[in-house]
N, C-alpha and C positions, 0 to 999 in steps of 0.2 A: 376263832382265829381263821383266817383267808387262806394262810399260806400251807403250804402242805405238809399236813404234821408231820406228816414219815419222814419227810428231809430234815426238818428242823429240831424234831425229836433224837433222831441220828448223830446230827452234829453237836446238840448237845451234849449227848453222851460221851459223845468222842471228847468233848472238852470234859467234861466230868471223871474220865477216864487218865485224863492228860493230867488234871491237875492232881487226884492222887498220887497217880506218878511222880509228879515233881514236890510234895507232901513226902515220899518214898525218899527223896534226892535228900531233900532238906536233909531229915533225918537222917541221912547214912553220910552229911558234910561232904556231898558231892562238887563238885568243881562250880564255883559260882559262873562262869559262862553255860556249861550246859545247863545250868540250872534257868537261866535268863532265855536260852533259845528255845528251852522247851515252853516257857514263859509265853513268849512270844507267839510260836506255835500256838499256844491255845486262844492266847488275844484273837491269831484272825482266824479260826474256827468258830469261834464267840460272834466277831466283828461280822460273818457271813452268815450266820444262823439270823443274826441283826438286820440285815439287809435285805433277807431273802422277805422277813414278816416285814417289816417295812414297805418292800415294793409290794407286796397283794395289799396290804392296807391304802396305801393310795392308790393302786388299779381298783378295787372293790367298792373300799367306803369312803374314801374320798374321792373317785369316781362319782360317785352315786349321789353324795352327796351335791357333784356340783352341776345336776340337773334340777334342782330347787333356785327357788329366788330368795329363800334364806339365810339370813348371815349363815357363813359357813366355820361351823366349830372343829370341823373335822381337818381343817386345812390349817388351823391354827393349832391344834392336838400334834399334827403331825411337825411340823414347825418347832413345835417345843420339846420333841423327841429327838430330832436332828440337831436342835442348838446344843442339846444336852452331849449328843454323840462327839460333835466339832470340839465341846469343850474338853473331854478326854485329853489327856496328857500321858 
């Protein structure tokens, strides 16, 4: 992986951390709005840990990738990572 673990490893946890919490909420039939914001919350902790490895993989290996004259797989990997993202609901 390109991007920098300590960041990405960090925010994971923070969401890891979050979603027990809201595991915690369930269980104790806490208010279905805070239950949703804390929700939410960890969505764009997730959403940014996503983005951060996404952007070194295209500075790095799809960078790199696009000083060959070879079909480029790496720009079609990355393509099928972001349609996937867009499709999120």
């Amino acid at each position: 992986m390109k991007a920098d673990r300590e960041s990405v490893t960090r925010k994971i946890r923070i969401a890891k951390g979050q979603l027990e919490g809201i595991l915690r909420m369930i269980d104790e039939d806490r208010y279905c709005v805070d239950i949703a914001t804390q929700l939410m919350a960890t969505q764009s902790i997730i959403r940014k840990a996503t983005h951060e490895v996404l952007e070194a993989h295209i500075r790095s290996c799809v960078s790199e990738s696009l000083k060959t004259d070879e079909p480029n797989p790496k720009i079609e990997e990355a393509l099928a990572v972001l349609e996937k993202m867009l499709d999120m609901k």
